[in-house]
C-alpha positions in Angstrom: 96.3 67.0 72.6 97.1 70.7 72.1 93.3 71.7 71.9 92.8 70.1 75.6 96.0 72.2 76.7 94.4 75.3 75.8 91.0 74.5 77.5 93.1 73.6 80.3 94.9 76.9 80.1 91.7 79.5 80.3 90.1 78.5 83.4 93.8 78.3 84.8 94.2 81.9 83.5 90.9 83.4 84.9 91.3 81.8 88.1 94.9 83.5 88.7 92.8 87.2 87.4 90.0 86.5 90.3 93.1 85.7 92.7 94.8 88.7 91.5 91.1 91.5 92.2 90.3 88.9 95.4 94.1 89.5 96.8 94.1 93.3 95.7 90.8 93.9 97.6 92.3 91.7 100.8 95.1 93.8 100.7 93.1 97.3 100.4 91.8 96.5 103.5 95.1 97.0 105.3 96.9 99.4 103.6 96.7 102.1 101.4 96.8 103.0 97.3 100.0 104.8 97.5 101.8 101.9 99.6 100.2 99.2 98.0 102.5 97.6 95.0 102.2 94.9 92.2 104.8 92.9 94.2 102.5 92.6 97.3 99.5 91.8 95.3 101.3 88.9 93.2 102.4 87.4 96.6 99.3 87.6 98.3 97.8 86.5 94.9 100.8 84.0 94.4 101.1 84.7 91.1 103.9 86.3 89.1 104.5 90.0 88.3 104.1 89.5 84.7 100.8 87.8 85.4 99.2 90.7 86.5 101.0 93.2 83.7 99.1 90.6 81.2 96.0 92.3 82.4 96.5 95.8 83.7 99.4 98.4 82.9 99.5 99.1 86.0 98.8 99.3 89.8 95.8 102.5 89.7 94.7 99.8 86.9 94.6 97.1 89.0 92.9 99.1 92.0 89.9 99.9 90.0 89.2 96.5 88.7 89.1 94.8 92.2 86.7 97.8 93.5 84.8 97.3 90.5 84.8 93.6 91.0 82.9 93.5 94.3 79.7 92.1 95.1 77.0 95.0 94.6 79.3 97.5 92.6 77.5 96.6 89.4 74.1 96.1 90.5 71.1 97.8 88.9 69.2 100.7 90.6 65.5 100.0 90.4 63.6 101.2 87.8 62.5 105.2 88.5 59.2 106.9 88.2 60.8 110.1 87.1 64.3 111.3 86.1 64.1 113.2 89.5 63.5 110.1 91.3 66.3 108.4 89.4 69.0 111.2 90.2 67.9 110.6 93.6 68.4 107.0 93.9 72.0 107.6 91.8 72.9 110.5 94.1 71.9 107.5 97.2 74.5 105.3 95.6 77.3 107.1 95.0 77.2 108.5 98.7 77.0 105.1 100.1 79.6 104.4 97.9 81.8 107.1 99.2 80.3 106.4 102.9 81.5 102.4 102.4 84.9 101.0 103.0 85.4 101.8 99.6 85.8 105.4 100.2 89.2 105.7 101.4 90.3 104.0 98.7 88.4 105.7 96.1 90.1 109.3 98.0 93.6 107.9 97.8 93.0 106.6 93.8 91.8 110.6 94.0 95.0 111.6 95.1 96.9 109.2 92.8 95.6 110.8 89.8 96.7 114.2 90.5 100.1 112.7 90.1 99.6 111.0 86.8 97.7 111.3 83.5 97.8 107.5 83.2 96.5 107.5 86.5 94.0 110.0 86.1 93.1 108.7 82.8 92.3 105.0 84.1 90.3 106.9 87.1 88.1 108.9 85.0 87.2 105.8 82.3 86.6 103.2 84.8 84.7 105.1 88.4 84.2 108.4 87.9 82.4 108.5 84.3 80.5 105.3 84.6 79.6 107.0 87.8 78.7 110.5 86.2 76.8 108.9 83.1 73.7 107.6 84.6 73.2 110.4 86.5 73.9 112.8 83.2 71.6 110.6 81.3 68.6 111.3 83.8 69.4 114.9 83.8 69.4 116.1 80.1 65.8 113.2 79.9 64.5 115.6 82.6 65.6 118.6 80.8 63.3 117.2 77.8 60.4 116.3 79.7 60.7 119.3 81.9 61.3 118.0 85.2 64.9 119.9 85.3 65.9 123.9 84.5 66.3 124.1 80.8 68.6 126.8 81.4 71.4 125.1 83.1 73.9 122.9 81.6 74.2 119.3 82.4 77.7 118.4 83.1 76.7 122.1 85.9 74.3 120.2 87.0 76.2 116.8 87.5 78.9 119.3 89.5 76.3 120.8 91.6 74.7 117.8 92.7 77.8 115.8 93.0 80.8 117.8 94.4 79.6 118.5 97.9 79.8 114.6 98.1 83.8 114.5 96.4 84.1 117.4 98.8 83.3 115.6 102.3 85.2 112.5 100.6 88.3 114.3 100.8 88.1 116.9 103.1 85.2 115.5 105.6 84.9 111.8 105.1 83.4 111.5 108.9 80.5 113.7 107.4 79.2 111.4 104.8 76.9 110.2 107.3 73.1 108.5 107.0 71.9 112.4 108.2 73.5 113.8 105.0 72.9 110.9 102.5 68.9 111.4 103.3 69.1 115.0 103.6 71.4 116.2 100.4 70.3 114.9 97.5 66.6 115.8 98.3 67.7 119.8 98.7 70.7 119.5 96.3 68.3 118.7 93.2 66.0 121.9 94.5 68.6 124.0 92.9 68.2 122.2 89.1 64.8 121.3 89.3 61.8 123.2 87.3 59.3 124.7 90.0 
C-alpha cells in the first residue's frame, strides 16, 4: 500500500513542477522579472509557496527554468562544416534568442543580477555559460586547426563576437533585427578569423 502511494506521489509531483515553468512562462508574458513574485506564480500555478521552494531557491531560479523549459531552447544546431560555420550558426541563435519574446526577459534577469550574487550566480550557471560554451568550444577547435587567430584569447574572442548583441539587448533591443542577425556575425568573426 505504501509503495503504490509513492508511485502515486511522483507523477503528482512533476505535474505541479511543469504547472509551476507552464504558469511562470504565462505569466512572463504579462509582466515583468522584477514585478513578477513566487506568490503570483503558485496562484497561477495553483500550487503552494513551499511547492515551488522544493525546487528552486528562488524567483531568478524559477525564471530561468521556465525559459529554459520552452519548446526549441534545447534543440541541437546542425552539425557544422567548420568551427567558423559553427560560431556562425551559435552567434544566429543566440540573436534570435535575444530578438524573440524571450529577450526582454532575458534583459530584466540582466538587470536582476546586478542586484544580487545569488542572482547573478543562477544567471551565469544556467543562460549565459551554457550559452558561451558551445561557442568557446568552436573557437579554441579553430584556434587548433587554424581557422581562428592564434594570437587572441578565447573568452576575447567570445566578448568580441558576443557583446554587440548584449549591447543592442539592453540598450537597442529594436535593433536586433533580421538585417543585423544576417549581417553581424558574418563581419564580427572577420576580426578573429585567420586570413
Amino acid at each position: 500500500m505504501a509503495e503504490e502511494t509513492t508511485k502515486k506521489g511522483r507523477p503528482r509531483s512533476e505535474k505541479s513542477r511543469k504547472a509551476i515553468l507552464n504558469a511562470t512562462n504565462k505569466l512572463l508574458l504579462q509582466t515583468s522579472v522584477q514585478e513578477l513574485s513566487i506568490e503570483a506564480i503558485a496562484k497561477k500555478a495553483k500550487v503552494g509557496k513551499t511547492t515551488i521552494y522544493r525546487w528552486w531557491p528562488n524567483k531568478t531560479a524559477v525564471v530561468m527554468d521556465a525559459l529554459a523549459s520552452q519548446p526549441g531552447m534545447q534543440t541541437p544546431l546542425p552539425t557544422a562544416s567548420s568551427h567558423t560555420e559553427a560560431v556562425l550558426m551559435q552567434m544566429d541563435k543566440l540573436i534570435r534568442l535575444v530578438d524573440s519574446n524571450n529577450g526582454k526577459t532575458i534583459a530584466q534577469l540582466f538587470s536582476e543580477a546586478q542586484a544580487s550574487e545569488a542572482a547573478l550566480k543562477i544567471f551565469k550557471d544556467n543562460l549565459l555559460e551554457p550559452l558561451m560554451d558551445a561557442i568557446l568550444y568552436s573557437i579554441e577547435e579553430g584556434q587548433k586547426l587554424g581557422e581562428f587567430r592564434p594570437d587572441i584569447s578565447p573568452s576575447l574572442a567570445i566578448d568580441i563576437l558576443c557583446g554587440p548583441i548584449f549591447f543592442r539587448l539592453m540598450a537597442h533591443p529594436e535593433d536586433l533585427s533580421d538585417t543585423f542577425r544576417k549581417e553581424y556575425p558574418g563581419e564580427a568573426i572577420k576580426i578573429i578569423s585567420k586570413n
